[in-house]
N, C-alpha and C positions, 0 to 999 in steps of 0.2 A: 115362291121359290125359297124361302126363310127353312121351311122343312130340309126341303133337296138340299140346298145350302150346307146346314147343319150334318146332313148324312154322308156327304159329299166330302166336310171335313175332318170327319172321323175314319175314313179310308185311307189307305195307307201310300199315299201320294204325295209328290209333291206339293206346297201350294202355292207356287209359283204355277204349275201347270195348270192350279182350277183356275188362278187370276187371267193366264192367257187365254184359258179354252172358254170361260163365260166373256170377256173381250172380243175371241175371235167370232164366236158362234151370235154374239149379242149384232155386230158388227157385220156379219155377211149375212142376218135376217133384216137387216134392217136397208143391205146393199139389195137384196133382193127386190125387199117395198118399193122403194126408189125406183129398180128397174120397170117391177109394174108398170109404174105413175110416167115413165117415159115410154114406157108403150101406150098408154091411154092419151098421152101429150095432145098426140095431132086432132082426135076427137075435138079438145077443147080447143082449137084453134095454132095450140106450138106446134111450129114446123122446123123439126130436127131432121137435119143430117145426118146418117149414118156414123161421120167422123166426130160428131159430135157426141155425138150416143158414146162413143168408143173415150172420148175426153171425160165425159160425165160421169162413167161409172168407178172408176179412182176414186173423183174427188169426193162421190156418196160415201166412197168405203172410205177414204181417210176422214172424214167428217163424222159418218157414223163411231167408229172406232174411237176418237176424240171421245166423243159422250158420252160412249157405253161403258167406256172405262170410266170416267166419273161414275156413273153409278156403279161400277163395281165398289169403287173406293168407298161409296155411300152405304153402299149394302154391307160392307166390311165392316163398318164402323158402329150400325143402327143394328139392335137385337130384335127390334118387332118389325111386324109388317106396318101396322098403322105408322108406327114414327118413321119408315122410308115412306111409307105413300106421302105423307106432312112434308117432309124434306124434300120428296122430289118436287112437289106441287110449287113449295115455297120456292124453291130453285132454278129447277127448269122451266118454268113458265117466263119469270124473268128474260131468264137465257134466249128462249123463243124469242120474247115478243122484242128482244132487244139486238137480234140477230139481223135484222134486216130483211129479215122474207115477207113480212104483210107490210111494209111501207119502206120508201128509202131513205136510208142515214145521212143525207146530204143537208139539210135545214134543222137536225133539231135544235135544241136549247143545249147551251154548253154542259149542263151538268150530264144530260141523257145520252150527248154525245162523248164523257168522258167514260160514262158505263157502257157504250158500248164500244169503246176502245178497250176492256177489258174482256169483253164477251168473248168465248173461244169459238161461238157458234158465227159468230158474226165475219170471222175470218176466214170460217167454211160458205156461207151462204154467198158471197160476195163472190168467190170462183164459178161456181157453179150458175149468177145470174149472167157474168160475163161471157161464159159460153153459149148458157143458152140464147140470149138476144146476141151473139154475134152470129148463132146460127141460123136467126130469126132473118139476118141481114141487116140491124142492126149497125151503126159504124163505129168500128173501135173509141172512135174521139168522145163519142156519146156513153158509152159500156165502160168508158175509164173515169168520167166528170164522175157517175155514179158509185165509182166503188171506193173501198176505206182510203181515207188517206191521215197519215202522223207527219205533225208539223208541219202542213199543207201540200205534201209530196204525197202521190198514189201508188198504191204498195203494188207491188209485181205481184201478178195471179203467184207465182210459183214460193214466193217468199211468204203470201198468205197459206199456202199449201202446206208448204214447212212451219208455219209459226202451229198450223192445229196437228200437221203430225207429232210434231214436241209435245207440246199439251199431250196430248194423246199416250204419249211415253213415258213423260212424269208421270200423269196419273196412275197405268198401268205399273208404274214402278211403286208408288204411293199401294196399292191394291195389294200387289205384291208384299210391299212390308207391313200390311195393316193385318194381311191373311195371316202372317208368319208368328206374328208377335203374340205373344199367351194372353187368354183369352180373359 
């Protein structure tokens, strides 16, 4: 994308418009993916509900959009391909593995659970596990012990919804001034 990029910022545009339009476009290929993988769900044994489907795909698209604007912000900043692929490797894999999707944040060690008190992904992942096990049937009481909590209080699905659509705004504001500023 570093070519496109480049050509893209030589056009006589806005670039507040490339930061939103690689945001938005990064953002609903990735809401798509997502939709996929909840059609394939039930194969692998998840058993969703319509209403749940209909909950889920928000919170992909405000989660994905969270990220993708990080990397815009990254791609902003980095002139080659190899030092974004290094920087994403170095970064977003953390992000992943600290998110909370392949194991849960309820026992780790204080330090791993302070980083993932910082993680934006892990405020995404945490909505999205409580819909889907409560669509599972699941009981609320079990789907909340699970998910993030600061200073032993469990964060409202919707307050974690907001904490990554913010993220998500900075960033893309961060994108915005990094596009802007001479080169």
């Amino acid at each position: 994308e570093f070519g496109f990029l480049k050509e893209v910022l030589v056009a006589p545009i806005d670039r507040s418009a490339i930061a939103i339009g690689k945001a938005l476009g990064g953002s609903t290929q990735a809401m798509v993916q997502g939709i996929l993988l909840l059609v394939l769900a039930p194969i692998v044994g998840v058993s969703l509900t319509p209403l749940a489907v209909l909950e889920l795909i928000p919170l992909i698209f405000v989660l994905a959009f969270a990220l993708t604007t990080l990397g815009v912000v990254l791609a902003a900043g980095i002139k080659s391909i190899q030092g974004f692929q290094a920087v994403i490797n170095f970064l977003m894999m953390p992000i992943f593995f600290l998110s909370g999707a392949l194991f849960p944040l309820g026992n780790l060690p204080w330090w791993m659970t302070g980083l993932t008190r910082i993680d934006p992904a892990a405020y995404g992942i945490d909505p999205l596990r409580r819909v889907i096990l409560g669509a599972s049937g699941v009981p609320a009481a079990v789907t909340d012990r699970l998910g993030l909590t600061v200073g032993g209080q469990t964060l409202p699905l919707m307050t974690e919804v907001a904490l990554v659509l913010a993220f998500g705004v900075v960033m893309l504001g961060i994108a915005i001034w990094s596009l802007r500023r001479p080169a």
